[in-house]
mmCIF file of the N, C-alpha and C atoms, coordinates in Angstrom:
data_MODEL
# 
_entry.id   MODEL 
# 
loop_
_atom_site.group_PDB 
_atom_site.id 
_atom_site.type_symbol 
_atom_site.label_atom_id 
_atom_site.label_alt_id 
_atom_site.label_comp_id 
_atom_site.label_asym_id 
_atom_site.label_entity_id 
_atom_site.label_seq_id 
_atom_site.pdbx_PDB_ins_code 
_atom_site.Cartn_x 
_atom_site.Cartn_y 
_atom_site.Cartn_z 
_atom_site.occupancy 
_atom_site.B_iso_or_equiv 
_atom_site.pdbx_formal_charge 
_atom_site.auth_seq_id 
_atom_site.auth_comp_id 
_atom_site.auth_asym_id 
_atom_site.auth_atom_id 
_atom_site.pdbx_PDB_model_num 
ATOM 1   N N  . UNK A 1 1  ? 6.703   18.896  -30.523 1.00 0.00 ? 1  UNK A N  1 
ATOM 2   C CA . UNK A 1 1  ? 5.326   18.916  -30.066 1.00 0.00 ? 1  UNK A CA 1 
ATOM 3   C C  . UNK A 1 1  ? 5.247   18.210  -28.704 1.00 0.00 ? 1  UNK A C  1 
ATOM 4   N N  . UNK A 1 2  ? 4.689   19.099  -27.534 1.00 0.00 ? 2  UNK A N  1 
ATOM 5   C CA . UNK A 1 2  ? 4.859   18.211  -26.509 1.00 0.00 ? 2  UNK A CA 1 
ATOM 6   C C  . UNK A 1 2  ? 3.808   17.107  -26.479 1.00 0.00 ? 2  UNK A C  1 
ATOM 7   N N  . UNK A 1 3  ? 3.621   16.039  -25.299 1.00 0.00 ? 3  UNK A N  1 
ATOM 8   C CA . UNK A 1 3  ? 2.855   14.858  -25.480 1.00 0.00 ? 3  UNK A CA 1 
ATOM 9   C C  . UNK A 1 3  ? 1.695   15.587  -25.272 1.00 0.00 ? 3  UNK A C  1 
ATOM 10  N N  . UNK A 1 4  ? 0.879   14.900  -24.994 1.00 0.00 ? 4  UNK A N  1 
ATOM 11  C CA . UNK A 1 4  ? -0.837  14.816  -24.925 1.00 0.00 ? 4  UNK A CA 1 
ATOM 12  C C  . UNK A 1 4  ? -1.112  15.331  -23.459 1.00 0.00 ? 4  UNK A C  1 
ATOM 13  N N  . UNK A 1 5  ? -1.737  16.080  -22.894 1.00 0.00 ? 5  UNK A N  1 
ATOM 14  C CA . UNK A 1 5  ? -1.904  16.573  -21.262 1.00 0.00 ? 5  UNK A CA 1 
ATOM 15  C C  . UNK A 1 5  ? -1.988  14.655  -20.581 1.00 0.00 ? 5  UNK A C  1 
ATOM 16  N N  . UNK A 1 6  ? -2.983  13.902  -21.217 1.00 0.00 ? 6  UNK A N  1 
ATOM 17  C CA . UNK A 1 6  ? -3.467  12.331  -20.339 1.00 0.00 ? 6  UNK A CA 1 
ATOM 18  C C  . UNK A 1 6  ? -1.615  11.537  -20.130 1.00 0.00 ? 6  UNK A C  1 
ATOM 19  N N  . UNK A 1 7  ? -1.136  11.801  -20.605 1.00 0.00 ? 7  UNK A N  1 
ATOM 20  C CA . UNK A 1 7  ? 0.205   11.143  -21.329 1.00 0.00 ? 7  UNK A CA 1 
ATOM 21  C C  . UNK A 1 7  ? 0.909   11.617  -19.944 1.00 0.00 ? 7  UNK A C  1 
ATOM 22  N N  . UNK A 1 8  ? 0.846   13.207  -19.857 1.00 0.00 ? 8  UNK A N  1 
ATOM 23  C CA . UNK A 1 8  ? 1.733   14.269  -18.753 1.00 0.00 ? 8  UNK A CA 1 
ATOM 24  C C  . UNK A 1 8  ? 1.089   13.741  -17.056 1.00 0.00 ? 8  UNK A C  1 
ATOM 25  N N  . UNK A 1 9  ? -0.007  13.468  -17.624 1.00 0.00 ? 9  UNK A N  1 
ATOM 26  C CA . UNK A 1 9  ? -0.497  13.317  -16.142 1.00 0.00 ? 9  UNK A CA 1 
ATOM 27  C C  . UNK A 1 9  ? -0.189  11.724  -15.551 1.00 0.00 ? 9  UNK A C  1 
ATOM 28  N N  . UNK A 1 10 ? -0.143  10.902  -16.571 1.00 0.00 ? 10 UNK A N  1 
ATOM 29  C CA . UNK A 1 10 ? 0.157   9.495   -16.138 1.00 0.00 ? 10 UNK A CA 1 
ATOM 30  C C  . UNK A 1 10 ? 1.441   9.958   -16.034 1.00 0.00 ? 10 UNK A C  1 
ATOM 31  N N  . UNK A 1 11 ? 2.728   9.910   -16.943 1.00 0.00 ? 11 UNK A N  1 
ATOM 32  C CA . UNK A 1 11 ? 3.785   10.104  -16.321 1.00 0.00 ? 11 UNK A CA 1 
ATOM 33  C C  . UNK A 1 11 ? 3.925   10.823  -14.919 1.00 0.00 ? 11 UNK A C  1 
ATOM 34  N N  . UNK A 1 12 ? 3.392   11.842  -14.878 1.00 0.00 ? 12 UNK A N  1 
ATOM 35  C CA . UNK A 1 12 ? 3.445   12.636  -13.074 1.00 0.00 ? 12 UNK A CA 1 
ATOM 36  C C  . UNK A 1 12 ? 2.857   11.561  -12.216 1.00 0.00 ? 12 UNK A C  1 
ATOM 37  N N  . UNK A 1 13 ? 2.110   10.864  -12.371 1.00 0.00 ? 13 UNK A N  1 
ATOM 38  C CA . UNK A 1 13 ? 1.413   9.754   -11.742 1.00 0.00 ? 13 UNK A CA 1 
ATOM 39  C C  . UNK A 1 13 ? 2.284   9.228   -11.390 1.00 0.00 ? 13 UNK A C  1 
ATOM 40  N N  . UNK A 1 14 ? 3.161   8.165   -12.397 1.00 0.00 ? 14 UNK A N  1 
ATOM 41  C CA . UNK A 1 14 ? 4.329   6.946   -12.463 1.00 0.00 ? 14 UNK A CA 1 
ATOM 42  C C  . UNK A 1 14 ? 5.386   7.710   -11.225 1.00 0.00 ? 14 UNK A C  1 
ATOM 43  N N  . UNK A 1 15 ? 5.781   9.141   -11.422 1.00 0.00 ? 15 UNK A N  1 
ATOM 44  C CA . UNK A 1 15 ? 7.036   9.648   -10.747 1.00 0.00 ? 15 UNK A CA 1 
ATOM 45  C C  . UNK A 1 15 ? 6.082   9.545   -9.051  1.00 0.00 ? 15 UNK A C  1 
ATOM 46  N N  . UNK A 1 16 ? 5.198   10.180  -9.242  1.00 0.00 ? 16 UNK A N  1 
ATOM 47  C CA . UNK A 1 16 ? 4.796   10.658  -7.666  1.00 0.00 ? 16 UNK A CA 1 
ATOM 48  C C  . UNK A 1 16 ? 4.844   8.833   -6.887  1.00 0.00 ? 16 UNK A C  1 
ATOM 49  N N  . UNK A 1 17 ? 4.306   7.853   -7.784  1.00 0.00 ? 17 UNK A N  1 
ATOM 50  C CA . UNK A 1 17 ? 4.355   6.517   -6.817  1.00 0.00 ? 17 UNK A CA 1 
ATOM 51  C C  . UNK A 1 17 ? 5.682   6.385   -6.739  1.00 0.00 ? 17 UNK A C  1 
ATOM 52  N N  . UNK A 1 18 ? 6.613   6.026   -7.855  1.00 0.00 ? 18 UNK A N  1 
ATOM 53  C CA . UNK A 1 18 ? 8.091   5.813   -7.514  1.00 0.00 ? 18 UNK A CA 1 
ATOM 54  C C  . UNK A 1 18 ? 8.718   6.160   -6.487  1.00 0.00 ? 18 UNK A C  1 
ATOM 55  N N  . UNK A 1 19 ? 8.340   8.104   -6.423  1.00 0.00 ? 19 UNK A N  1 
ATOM 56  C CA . UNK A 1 19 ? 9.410   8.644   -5.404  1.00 0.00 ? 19 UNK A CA 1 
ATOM 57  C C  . UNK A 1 19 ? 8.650   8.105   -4.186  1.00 0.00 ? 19 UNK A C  1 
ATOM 58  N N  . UNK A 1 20 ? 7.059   7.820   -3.429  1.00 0.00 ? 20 UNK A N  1 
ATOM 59  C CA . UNK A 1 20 ? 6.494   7.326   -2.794  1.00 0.00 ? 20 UNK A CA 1 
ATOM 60  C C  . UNK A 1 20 ? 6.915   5.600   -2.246  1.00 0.00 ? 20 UNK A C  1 
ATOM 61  N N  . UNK A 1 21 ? 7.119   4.722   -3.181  1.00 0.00 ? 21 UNK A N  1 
ATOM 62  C CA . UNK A 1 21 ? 7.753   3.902   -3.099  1.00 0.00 ? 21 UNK A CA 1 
ATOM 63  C C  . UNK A 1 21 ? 9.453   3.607   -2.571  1.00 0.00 ? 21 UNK A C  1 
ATOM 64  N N  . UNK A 1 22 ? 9.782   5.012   -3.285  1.00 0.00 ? 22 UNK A N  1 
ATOM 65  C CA . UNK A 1 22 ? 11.352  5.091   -2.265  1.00 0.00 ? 22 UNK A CA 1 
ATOM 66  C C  . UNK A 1 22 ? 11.293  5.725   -1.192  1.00 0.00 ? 22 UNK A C  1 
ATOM 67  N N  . UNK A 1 23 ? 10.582  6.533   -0.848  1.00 0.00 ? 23 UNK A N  1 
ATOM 68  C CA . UNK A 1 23 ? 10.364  6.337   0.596   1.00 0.00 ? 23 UNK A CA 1 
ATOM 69  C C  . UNK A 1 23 ? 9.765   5.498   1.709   1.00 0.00 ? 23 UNK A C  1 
ATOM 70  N N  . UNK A 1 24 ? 8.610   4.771   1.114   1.00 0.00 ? 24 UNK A N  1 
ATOM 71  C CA . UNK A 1 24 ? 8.287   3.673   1.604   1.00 0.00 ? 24 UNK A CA 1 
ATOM 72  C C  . UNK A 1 24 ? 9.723   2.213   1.770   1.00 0.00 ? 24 UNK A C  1 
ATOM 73  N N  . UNK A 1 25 ? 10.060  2.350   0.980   1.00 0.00 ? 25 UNK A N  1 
ATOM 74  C CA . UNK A 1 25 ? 11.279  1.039   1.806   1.00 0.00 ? 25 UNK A CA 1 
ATOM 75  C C  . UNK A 1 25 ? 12.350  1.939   2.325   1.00 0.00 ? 25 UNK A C  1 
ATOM 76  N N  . UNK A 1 26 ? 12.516  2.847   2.432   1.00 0.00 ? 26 UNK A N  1 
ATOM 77  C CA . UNK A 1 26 ? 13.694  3.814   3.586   1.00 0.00 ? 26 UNK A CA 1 
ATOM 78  C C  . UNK A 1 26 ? 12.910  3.819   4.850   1.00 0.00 ? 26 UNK A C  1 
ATOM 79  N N  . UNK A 1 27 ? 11.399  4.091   4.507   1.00 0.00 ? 27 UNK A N  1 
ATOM 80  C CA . UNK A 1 27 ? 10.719  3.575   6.168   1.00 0.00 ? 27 UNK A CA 1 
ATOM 81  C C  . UNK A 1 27 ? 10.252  2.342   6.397   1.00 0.00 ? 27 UNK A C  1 
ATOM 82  N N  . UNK A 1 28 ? 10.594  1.258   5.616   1.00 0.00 ? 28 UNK A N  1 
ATOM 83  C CA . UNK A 1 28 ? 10.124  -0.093  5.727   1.00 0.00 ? 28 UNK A CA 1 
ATOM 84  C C  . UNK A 1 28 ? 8.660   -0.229  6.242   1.00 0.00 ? 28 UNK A C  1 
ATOM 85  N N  . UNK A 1 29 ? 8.143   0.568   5.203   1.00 0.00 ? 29 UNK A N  1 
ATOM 86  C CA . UNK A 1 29 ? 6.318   0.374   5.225   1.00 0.00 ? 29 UNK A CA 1 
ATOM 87  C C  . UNK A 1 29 ? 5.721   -0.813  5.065   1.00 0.00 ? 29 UNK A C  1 
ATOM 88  N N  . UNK A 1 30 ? 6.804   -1.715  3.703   1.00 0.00 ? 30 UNK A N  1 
ATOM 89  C CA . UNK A 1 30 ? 6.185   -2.909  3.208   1.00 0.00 ? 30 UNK A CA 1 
ATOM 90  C C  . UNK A 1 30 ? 5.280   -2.917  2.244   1.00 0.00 ? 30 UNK A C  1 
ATOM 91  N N  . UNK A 1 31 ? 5.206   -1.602  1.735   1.00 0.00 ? 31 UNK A N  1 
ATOM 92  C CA . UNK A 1 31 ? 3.949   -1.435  0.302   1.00 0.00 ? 31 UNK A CA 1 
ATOM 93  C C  . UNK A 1 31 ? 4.402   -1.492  -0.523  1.00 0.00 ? 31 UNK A C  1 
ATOM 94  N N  . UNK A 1 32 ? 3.650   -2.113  -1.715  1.00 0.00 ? 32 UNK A N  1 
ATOM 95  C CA . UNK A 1 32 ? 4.072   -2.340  -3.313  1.00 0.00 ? 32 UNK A CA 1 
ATOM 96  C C  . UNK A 1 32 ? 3.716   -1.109  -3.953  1.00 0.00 ? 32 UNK A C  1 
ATOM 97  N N  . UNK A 1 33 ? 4.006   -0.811  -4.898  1.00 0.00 ? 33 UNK A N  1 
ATOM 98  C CA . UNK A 1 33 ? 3.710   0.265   -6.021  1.00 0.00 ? 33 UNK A CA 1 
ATOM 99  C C  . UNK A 1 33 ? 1.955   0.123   -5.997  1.00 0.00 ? 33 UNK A C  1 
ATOM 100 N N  . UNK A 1 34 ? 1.661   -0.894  -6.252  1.00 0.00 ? 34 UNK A N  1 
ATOM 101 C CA . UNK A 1 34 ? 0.166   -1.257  -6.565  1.00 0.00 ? 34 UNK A CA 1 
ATOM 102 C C  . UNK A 1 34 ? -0.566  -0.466  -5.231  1.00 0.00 ? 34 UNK A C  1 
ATOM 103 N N  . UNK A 1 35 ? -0.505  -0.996  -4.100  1.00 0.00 ? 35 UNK A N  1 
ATOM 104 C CA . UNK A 1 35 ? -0.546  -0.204  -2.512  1.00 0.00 ? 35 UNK A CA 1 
ATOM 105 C C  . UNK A 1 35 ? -0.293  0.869   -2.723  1.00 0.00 ? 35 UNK A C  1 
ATOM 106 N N  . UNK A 1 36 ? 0.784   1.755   -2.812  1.00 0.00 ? 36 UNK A N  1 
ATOM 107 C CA . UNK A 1 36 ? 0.897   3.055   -2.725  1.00 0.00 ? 36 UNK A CA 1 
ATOM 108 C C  . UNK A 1 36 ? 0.072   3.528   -3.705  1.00 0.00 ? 36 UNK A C  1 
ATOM 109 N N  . UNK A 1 37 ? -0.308  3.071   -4.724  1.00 0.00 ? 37 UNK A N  1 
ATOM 110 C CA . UNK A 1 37 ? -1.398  3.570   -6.146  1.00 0.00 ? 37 UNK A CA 1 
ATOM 111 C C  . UNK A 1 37 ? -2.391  3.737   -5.013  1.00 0.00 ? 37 UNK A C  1 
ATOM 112 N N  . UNK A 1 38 ? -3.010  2.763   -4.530  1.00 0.00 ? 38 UNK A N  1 
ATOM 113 C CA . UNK A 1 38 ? -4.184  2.657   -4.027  1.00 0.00 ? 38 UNK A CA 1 
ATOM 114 C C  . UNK A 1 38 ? -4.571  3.513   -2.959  1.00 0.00 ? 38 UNK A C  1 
ATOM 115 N N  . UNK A 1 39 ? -3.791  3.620   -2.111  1.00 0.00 ? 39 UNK A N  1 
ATOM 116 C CA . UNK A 1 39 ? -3.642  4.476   -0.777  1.00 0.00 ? 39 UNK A CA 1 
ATOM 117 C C  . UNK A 1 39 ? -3.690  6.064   -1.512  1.00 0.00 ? 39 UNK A C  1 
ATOM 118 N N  . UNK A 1 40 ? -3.049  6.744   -2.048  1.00 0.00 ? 40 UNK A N  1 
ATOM 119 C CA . UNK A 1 40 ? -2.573  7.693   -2.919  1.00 0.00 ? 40 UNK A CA 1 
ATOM 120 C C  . UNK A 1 40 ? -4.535  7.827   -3.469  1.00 0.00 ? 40 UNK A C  1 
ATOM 121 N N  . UNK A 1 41 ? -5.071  7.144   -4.052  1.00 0.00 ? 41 UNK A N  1 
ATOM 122 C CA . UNK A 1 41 ? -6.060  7.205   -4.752  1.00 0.00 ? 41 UNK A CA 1 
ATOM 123 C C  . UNK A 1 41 ? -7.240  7.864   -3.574  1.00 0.00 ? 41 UNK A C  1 
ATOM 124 N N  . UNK A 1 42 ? -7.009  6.948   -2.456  1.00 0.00 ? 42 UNK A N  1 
ATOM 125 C CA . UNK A 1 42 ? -8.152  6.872   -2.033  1.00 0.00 ? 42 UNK A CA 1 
ATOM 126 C C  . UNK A 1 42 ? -8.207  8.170   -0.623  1.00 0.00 ? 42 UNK A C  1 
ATOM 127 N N  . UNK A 1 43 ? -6.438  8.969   -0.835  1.00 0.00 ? 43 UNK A N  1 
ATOM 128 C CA . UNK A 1 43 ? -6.682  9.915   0.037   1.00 0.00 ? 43 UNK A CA 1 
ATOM 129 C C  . UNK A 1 43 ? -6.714  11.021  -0.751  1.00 0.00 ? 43 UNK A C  1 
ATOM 130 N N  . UNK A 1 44 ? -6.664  11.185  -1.974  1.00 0.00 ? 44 UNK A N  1 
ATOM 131 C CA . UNK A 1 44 ? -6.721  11.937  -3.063  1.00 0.00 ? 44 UNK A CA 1 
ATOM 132 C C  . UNK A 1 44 ? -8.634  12.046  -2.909  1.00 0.00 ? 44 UNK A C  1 
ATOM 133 N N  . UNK A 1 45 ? -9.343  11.401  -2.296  1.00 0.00 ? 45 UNK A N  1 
ATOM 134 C CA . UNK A 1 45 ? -10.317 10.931  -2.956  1.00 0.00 ? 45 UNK A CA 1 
ATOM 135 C C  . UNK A 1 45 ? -11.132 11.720  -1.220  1.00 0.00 ? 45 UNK A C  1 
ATOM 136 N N  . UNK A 1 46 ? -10.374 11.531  -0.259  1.00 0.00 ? 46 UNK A N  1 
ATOM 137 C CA . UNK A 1 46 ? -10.751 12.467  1.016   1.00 0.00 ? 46 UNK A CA 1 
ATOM 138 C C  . UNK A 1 46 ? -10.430 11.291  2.171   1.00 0.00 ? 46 UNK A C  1 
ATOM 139 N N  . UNK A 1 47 ? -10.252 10.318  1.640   1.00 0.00 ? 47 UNK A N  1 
ATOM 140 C CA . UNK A 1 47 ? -10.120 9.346   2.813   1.00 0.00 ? 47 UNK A CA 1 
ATOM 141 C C  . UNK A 1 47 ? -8.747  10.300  3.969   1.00 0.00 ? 47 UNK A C  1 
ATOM 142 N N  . UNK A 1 48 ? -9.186  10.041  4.963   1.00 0.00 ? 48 UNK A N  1 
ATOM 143 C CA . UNK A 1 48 ? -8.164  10.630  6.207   1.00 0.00 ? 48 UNK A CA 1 
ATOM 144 C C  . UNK A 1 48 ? -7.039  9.680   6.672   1.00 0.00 ? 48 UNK A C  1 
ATOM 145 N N  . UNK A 1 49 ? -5.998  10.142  6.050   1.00 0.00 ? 49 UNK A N  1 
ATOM 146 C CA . UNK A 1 49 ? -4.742  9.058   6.034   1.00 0.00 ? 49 UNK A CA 1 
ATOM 147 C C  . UNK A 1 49 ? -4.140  8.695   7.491   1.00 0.00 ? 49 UNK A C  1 
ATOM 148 N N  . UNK A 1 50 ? -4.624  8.949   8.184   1.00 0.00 ? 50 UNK A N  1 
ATOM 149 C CA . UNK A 1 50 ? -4.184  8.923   9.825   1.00 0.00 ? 50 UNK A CA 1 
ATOM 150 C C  . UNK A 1 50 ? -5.072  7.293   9.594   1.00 0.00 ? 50 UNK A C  1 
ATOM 151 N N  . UNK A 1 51 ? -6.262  7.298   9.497   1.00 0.00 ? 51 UNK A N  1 
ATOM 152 C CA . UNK A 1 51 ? -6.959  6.235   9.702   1.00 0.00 ? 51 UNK A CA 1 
ATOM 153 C C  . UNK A 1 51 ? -6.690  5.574   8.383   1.00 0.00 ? 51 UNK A C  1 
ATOM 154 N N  . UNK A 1 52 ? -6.625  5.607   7.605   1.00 0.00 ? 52 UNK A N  1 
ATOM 155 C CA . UNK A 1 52 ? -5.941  4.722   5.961   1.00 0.00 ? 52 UNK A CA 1 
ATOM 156 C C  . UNK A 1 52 ? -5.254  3.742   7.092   1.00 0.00 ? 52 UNK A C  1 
ATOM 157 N N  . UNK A 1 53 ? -3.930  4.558   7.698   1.00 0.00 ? 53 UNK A N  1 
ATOM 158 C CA . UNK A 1 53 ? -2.604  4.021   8.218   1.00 0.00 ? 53 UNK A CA 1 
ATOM 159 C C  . UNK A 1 53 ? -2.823  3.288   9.249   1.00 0.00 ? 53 UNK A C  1 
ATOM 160 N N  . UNK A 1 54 ? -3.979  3.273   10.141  1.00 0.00 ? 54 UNK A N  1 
ATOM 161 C CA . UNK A 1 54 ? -4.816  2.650   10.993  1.00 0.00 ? 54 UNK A CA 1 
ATOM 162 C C  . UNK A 1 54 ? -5.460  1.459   10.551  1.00 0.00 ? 54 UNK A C  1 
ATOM 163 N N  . UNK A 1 55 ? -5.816  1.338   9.618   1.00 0.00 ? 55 UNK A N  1 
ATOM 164 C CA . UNK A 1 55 ? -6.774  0.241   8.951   1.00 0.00 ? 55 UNK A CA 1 
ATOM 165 C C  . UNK A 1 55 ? -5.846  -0.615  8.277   1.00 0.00 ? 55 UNK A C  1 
ATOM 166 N N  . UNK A 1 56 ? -4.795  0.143   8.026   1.00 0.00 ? 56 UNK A N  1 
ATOM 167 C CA . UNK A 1 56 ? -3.655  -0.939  7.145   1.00 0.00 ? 56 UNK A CA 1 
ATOM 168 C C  . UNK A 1 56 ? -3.043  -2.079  8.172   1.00 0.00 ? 56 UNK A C  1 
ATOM 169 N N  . UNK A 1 57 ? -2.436  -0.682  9.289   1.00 0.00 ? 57 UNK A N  1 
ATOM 170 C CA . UNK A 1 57 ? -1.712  -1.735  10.337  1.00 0.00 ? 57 UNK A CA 1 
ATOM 171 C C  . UNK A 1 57 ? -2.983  -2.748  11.163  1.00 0.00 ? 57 UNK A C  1 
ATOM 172 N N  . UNK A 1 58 ? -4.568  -2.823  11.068  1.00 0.00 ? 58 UNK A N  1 
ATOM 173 C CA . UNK A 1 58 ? -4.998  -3.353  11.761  1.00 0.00 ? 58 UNK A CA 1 
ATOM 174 C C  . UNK A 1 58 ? -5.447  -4.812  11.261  1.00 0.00 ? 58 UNK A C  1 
ATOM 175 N N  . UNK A 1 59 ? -5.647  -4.400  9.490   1.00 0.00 ? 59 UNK A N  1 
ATOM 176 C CA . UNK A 1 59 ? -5.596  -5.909  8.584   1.00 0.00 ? 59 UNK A CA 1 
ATOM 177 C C  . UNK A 1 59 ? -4.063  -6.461  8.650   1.00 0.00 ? 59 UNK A C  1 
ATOM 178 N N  . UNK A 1 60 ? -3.052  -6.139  8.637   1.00 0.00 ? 60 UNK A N  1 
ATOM 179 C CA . UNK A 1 60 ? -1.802  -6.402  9.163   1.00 0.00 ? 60 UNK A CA 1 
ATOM 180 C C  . UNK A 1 60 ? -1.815  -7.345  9.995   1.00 0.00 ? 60 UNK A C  1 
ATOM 181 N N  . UNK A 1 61 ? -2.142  -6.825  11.166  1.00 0.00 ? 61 UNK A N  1 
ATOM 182 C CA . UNK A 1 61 ? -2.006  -7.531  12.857  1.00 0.00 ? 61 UNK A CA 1 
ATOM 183 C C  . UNK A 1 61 ? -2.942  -8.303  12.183  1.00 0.00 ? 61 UNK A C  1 
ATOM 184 N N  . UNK A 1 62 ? -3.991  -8.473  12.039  1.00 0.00 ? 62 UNK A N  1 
ATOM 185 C CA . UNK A 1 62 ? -5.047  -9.754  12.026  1.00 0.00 ? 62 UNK A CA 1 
ATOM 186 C C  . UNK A 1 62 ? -4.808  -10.785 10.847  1.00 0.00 ? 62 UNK A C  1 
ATOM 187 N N  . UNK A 1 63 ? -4.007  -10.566 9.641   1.00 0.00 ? 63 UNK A N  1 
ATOM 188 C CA . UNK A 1 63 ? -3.476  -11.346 8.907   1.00 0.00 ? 63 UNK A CA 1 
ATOM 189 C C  . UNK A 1 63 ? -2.847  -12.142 9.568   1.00 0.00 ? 63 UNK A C  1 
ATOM 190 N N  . UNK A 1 64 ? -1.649  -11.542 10.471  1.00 0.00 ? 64 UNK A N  1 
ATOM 191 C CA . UNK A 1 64 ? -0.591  -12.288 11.015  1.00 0.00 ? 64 UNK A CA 1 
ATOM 192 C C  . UNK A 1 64 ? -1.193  -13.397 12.120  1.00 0.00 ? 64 UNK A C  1 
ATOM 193 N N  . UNK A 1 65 ? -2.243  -12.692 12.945  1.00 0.00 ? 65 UNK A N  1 
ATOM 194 C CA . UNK A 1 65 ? -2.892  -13.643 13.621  1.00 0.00 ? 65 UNK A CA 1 
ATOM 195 C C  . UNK A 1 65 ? -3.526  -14.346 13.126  1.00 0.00 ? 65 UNK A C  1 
ATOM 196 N N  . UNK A 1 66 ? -4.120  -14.703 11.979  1.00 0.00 ? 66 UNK A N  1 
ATOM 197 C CA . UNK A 1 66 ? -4.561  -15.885 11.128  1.00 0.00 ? 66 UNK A CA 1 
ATOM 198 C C  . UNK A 1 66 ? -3.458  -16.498 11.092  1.00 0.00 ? 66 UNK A C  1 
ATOM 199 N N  . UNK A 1 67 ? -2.992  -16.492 10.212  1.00 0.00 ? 67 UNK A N  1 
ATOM 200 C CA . UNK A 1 67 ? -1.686  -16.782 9.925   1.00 0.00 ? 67 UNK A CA 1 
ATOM 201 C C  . UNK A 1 67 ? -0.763  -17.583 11.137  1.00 0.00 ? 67 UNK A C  1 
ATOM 202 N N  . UNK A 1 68 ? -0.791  -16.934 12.224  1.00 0.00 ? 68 UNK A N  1 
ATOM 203 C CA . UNK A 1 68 ? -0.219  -17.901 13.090  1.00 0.00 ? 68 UNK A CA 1 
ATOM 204 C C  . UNK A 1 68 ? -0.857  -19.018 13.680  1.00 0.00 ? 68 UNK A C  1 
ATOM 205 N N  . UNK A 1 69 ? -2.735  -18.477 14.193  1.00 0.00 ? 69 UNK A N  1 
ATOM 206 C CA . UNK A 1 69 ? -3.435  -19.598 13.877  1.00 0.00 ? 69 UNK A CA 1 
ATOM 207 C C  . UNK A 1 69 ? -3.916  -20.770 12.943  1.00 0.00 ? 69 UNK A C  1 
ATOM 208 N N  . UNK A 1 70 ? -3.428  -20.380 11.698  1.00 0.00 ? 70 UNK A N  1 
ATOM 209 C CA . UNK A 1 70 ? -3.228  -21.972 10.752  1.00 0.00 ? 70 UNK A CA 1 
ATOM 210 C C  . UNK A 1 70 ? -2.549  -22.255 11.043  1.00 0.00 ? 70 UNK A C  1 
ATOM 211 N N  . UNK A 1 71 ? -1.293  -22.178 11.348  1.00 0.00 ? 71 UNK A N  1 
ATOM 212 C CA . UNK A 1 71 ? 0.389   -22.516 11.193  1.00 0.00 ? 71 UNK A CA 1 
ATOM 213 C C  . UNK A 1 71 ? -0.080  -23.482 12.665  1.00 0.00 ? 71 UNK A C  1 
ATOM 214 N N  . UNK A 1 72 ? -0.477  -22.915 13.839  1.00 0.00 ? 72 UNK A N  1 
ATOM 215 C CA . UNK A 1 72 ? -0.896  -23.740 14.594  1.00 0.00 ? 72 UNK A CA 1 
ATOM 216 C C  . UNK A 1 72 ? -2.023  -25.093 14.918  1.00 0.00 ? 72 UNK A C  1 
ATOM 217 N N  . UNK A 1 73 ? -3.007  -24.857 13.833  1.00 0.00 ? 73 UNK A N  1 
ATOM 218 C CA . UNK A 1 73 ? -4.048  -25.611 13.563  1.00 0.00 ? 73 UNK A CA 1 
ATOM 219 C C  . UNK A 1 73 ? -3.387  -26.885 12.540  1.00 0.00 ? 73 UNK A C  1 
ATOM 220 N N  . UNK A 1 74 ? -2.300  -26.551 11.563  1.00 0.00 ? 74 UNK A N  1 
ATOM 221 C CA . UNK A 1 74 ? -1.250  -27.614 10.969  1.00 0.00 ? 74 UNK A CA 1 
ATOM 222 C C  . UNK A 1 74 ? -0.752  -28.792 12.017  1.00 0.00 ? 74 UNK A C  1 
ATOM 223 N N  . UNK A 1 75 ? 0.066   -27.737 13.013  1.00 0.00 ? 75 UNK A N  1 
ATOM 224 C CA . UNK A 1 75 ? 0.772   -28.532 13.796  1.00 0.00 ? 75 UNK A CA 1 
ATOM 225 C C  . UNK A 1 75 ? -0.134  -29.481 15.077  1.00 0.00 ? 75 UNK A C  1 
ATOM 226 N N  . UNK A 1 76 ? -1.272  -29.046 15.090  1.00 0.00 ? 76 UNK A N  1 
ATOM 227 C CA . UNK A 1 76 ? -2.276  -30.046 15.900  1.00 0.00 ? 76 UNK A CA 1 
ATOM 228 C C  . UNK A 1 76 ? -2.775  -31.165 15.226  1.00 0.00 ? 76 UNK A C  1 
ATOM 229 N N  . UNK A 1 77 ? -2.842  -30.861 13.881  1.00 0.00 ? 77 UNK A N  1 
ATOM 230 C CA . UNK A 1 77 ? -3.111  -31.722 13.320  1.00 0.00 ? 77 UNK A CA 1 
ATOM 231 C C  . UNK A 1 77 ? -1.950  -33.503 12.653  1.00 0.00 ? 77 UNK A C  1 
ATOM 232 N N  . UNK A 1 78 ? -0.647  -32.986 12.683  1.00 0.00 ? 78 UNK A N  1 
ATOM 233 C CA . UNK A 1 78 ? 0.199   -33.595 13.154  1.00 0.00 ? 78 UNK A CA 1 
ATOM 234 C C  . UNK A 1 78 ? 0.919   -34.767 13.823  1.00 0.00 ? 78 UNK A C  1 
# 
């Protein structure tokens, strides 16, 4: 008896992030499974992945620039 169609579709789910995930570290994207779920969801959903990929790398850059501004706000404090 095969499984349940909800059963078929989560498994196709699980494979499509995996193989997504192995391509993501062959291009050193830096996304987790959880990320690629999400991204996957939300262009499934109509979001325009040109700009997804835009918005990712732009919280990116501005993380890092926080990020270097504490690291610097530490060392003033010092």
């Amino acid at each position: 008896m095969p499984p349940p169609p909800e059963e078929n579709k989560q498994a196709s789910a699980q494979a499509a992030v995996d193989i997504l995930w192995d391509i993501s570290q062959i291009l050193n994207c830096h996304l987790d499974r959880r990320e690629i779920s999400i991204c996957t969801s939300l262009i499934e959903r109509g979001i325009n992945p040109e700009a997804l990929a835009t918005t990712i790398k732009e919280l990116r850059k501005g993380a890092q620039e926080a990020k270097i501004e504490l690291e610097a706000r530490k060392q003033q404090q010092r």
